[in-house]
C-alpha positions as CSV (number, residue, x, y, z in Angstrom):
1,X,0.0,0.0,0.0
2,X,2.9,2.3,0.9
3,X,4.3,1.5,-2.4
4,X,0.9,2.3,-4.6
5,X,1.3,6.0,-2.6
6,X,4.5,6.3,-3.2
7,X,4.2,5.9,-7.2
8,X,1.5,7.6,-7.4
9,X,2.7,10.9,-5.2
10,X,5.6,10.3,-7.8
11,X,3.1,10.7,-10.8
12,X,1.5,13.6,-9.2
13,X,4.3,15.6,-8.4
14,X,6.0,14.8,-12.1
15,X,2.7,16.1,-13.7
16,X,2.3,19.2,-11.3
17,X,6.2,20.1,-12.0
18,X,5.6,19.9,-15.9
19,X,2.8,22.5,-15.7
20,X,4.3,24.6,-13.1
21,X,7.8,24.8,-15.6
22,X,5.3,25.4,-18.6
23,X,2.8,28.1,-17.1
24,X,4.2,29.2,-14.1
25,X,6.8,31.9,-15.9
26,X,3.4,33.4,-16.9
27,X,2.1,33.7,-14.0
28,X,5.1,35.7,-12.7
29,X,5.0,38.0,-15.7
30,X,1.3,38.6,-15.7
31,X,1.2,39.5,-12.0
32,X,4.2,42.1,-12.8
33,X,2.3,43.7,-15.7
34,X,-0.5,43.7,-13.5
35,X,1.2,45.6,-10.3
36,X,2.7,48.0,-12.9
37,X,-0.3,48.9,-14.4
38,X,-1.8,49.0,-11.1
39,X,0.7,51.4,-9.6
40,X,1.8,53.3,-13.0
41,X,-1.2,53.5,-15.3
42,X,-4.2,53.2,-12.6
43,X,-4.4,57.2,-12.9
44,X,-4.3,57.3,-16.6
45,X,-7.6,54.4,-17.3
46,X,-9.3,56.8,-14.7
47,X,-9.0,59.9,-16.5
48,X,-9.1,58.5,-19.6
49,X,-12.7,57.3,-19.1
50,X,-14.2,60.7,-17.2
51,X,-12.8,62.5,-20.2
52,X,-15.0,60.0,-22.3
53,X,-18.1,61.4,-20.4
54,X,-17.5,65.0,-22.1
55,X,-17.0,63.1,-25.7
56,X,-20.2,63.2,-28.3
57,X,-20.0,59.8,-29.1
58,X,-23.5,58.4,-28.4
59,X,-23.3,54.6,-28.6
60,X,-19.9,54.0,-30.5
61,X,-19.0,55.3,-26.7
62,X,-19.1,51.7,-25.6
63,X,-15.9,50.6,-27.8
64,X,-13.5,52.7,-25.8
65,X,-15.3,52.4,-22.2
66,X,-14.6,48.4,-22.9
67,X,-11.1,48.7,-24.1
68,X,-10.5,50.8,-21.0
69,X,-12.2,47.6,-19.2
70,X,-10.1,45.3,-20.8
71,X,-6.6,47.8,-19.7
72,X,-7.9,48.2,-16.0
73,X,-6.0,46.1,-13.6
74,X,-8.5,46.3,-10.3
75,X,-11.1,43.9,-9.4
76,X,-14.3,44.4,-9.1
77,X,-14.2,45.7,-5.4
78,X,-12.1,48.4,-7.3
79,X,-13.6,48.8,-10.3
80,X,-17.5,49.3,-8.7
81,X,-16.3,52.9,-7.1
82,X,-14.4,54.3,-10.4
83,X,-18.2,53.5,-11.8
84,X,-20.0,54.9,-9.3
85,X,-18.2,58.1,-9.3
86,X,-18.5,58.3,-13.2
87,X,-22.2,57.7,-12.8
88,X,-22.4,60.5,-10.6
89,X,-20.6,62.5,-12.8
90,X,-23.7,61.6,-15.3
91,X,-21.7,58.7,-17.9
92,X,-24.2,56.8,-19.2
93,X,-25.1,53.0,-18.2
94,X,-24.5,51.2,-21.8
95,X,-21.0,52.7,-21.4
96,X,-20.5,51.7,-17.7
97,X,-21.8,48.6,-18.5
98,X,-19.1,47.9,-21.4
99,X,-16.8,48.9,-19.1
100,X,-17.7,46.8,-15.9
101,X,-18.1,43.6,-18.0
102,X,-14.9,43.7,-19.7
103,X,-13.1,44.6,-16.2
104,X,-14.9,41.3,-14.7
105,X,-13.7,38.7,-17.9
106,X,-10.1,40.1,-19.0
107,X,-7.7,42.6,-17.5
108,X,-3.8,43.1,-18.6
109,X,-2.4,40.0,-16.0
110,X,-4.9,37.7,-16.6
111,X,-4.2,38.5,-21.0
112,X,-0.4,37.3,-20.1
113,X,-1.6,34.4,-18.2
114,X,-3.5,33.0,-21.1
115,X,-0.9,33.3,-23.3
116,X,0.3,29.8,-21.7
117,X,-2.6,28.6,-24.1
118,X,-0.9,29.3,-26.6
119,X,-1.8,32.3,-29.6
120,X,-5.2,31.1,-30.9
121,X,-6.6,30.2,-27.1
122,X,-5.1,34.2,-26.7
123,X,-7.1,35.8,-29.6
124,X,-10.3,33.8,-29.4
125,X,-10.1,35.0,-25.2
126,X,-9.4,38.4,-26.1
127,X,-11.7,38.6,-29.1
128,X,-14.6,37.0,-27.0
129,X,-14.2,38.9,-24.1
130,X,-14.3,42.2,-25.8
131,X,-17.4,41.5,-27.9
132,X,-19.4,40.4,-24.5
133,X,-18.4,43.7,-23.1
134,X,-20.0,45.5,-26.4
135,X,-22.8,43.2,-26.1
136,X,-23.6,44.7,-22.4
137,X,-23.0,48.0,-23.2
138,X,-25.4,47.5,-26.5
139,X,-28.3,45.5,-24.3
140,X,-28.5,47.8,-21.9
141,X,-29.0,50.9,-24.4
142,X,-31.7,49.1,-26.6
143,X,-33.7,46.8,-23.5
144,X,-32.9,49.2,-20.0
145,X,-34.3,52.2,-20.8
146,X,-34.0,52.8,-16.9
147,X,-31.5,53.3,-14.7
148,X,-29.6,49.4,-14.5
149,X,-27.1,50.5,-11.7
150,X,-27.5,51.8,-8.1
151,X,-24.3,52.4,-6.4
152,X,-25.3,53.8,-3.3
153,X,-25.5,50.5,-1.0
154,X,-22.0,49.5,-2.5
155,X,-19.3,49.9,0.7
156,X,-16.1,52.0,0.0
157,X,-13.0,50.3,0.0
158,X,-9.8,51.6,0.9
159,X,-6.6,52.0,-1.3
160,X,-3.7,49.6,-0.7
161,X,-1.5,51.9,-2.9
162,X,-0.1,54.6,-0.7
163,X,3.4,54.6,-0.7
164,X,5.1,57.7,-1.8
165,X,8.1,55.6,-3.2
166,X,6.6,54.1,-5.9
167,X,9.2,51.2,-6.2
168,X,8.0,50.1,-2.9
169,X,4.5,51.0,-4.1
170,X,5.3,48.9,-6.8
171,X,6.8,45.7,-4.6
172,X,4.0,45.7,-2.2
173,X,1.3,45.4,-4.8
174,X,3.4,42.8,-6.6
175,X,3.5,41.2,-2.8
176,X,-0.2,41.3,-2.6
177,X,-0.7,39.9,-6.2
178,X,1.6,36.8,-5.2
179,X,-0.3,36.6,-1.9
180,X,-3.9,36.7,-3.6
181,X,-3.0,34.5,-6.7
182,X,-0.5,31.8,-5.4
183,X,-2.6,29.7,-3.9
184,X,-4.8,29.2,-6.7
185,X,-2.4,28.4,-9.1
186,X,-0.7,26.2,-7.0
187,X,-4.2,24.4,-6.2
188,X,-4.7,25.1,-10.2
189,X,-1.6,23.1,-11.2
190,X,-2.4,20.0,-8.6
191,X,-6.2,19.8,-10.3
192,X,-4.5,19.0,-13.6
193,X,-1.9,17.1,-12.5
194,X,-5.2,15.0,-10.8
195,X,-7.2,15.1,-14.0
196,X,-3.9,14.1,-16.0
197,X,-3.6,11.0,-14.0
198,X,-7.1,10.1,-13.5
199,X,-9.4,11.2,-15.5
200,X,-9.5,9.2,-18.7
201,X,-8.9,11.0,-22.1
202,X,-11.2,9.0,-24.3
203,X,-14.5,10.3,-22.2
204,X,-13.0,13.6,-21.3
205,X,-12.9,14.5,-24.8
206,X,-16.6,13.0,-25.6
207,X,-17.7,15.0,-23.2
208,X,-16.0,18.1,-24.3
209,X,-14.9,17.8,-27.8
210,X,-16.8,17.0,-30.4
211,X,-20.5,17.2,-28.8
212,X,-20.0,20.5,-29.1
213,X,-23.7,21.6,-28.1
214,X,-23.7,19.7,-25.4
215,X,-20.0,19.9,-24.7
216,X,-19.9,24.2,-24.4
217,X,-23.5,24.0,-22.2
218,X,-21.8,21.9,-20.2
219,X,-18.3,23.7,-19.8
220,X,-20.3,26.9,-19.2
221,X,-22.0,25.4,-16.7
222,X,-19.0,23.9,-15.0
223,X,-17.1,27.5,-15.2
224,X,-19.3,29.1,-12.4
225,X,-18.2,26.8,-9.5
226,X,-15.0,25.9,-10.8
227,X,-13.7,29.5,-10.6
228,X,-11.9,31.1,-8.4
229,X,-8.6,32.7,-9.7
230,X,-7.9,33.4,-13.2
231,X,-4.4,32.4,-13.0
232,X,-5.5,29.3,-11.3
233,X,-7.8,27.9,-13.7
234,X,-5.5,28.4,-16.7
235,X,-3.2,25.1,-15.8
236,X,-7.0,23.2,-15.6
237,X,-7.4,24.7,-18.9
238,X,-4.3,23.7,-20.8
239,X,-5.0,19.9,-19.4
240,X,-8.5,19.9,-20.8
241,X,-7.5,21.2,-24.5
242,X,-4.5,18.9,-24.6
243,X,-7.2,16.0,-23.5
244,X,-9.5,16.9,-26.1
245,X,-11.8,20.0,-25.2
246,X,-12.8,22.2,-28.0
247,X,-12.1,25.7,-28.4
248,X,-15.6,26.5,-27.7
249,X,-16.3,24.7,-24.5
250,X,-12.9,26.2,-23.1
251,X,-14.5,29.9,-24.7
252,X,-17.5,29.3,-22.6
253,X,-15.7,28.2,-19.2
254,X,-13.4,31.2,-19.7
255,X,-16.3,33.6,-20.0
256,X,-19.0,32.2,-17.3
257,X,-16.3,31.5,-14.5
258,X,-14.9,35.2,-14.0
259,X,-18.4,36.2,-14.8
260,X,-19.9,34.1,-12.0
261,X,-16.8,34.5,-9.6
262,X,-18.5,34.2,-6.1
263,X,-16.9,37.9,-5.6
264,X,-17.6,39.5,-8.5
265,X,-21.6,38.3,-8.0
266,X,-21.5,39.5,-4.5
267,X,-20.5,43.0,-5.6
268,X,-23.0,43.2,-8.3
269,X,-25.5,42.1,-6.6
270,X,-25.7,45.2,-4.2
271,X,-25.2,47.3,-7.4
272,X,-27.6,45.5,-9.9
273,X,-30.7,44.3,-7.4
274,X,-32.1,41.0,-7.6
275,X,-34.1,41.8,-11.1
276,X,-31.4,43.5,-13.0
277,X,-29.1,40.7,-10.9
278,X,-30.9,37.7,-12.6
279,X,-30.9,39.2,-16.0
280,X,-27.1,39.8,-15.7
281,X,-26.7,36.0,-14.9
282,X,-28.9,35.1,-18.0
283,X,-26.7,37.5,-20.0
284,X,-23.7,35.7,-19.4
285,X,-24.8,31.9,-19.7
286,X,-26.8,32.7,-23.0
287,X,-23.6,34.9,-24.3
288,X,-21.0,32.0,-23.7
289,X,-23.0,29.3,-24.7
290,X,-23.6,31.2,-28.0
291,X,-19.7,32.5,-28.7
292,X,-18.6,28.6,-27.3
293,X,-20.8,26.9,-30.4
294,X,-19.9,29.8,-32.7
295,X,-16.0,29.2,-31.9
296,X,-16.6,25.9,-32.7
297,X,-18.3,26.6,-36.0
298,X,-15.4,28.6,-37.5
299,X,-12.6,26.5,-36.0
């Protein structure tokens, strides 16, 4: 029995030490893009999106506001007050709404981290991503013609970034990101080494690959209690497409689970309400299962 444990500890830990060598300089260069732009460009995404407020650009306003999602670094306990201040300020909600979706589904750290995946993974995140940000901002201006947000009941949140050295600004937020993130990918790289081992290619990939209706419904599905950390899902990722997932199914898991991140929904729920809250969730399951099957079509 000792001997069975032994081998297979010795399986595990060459599996977990193959991804971790693969992904894991990734992971240290997304979290130092991230703290930079955190610390360094932070001041710029806010400015740059209360001058769009002043701008005459009616709807094609929600092509910037989501780009500026995409750039911001913060998570949704930071993004939620930038909003709430620009709503104050009067920016409308189809723009905010591009803007807060794209934050919750792709930021700079989390684009380096998917790199792992390899160039086509990259685009079709990256592509996705921005079109479901474009798609918020473009449902809310046609089907809410109401007020969608209410920021009032949303707590404030203190700034972490207060150093007036901003190299030591710039270590402690790198501190923070390895304290927040590790864990997760560590826990990330031991689930695929588990799923490498145990988990049987053959069905995996029935299950995933080519029953692609079925296959992106379910990955969708799976995303929102499977997430927790971007950079820890991306070694569970790379497993599944090397076992046979389509593109689509992993398009659909990557856009549910940071949508349906237990933090993420727990912040939007105060802001949205239970109606608007319930609509957002439809949103974002109908969205992913529709890009997952389209991915699947093209490729």
């Amino acid at each position: 029995m000792i001997e069975i444990l032994r081998r297979e500890a010795v399986y595990l830990w060459y599996y977990a030490s193959v991804q971790f060598l693969q992904i894991g300089k990734y992971w240290v260069l997304g979290m130092a893009i991230g703290s930079f732009v955190s610390v360094f460009a932070k001041k710029t995404i806010r400015r740059l999106l209360s001058g769009l407020r002043n701008s005459r650009m009616g709807l094609a306003g929600i092509i910037p506001a989501c780009l500026l999602g995409i750039a911001s670094p913060l998570c949704m306990y930071g993004t939620i007050p930038i909003a709430a201040s620009l709503s104050e300020e009067g920016m409308r909600d189809d723009w905010l709404a591009s803007f807060m979706m794209a934050s919750i589904l792709l930021n700079p750290q989390l684009i380096v981290y998917s790199a792992a995946l390899g160039t086509t993974v990259l685009v079709v995140r990256i592509v996705s991503c921005f079109f479901c940000g474009i798609a918020a901002g473009l449902s809310l201006h046609f089907f809410a013609p109401t007020r969608f947000f209410d920021f009032h009941g949303f707590p404030q949140t203190g700034n972490h970034d207060t150093d007036t050295n901003l190299c030591f600004r710039y270590v402690k937020n790198f501190g923070r990101n390895i304290k927040a993130t590790g864990p997760y990918f560590l826990f990330g790289i031991l689930l695929s080494a588990l799923f490498a081992r145990y988990v049987p290619s053959d069905k995996f990939a029935r299950l995933f690959g080519r029953n692609e209706g079925f296959g992106v419904l379910m990955a969708a599905t799976i995303g929102v209690p499977l997430y927790a950390c971007g950079g820890g899902t991306i070694p569970l990722i790379a497993q599944w497409l090397s076992e046979g997932m389509s593109m689509g199914s992993a398009t659909a898991f990557m856009i549910t689970g940071p949508a349906t991140k237990i933090t993420n929904l727990g912040a939007l729920k105060i802001v949205l309400g239970i109606r608007h809250f319930l609509w957002y969730l439809a949103f974002v399951m109908l969205f992913s299962f529709l890009c997952g099957w389209l991915v699947n079509l093209l490729a």
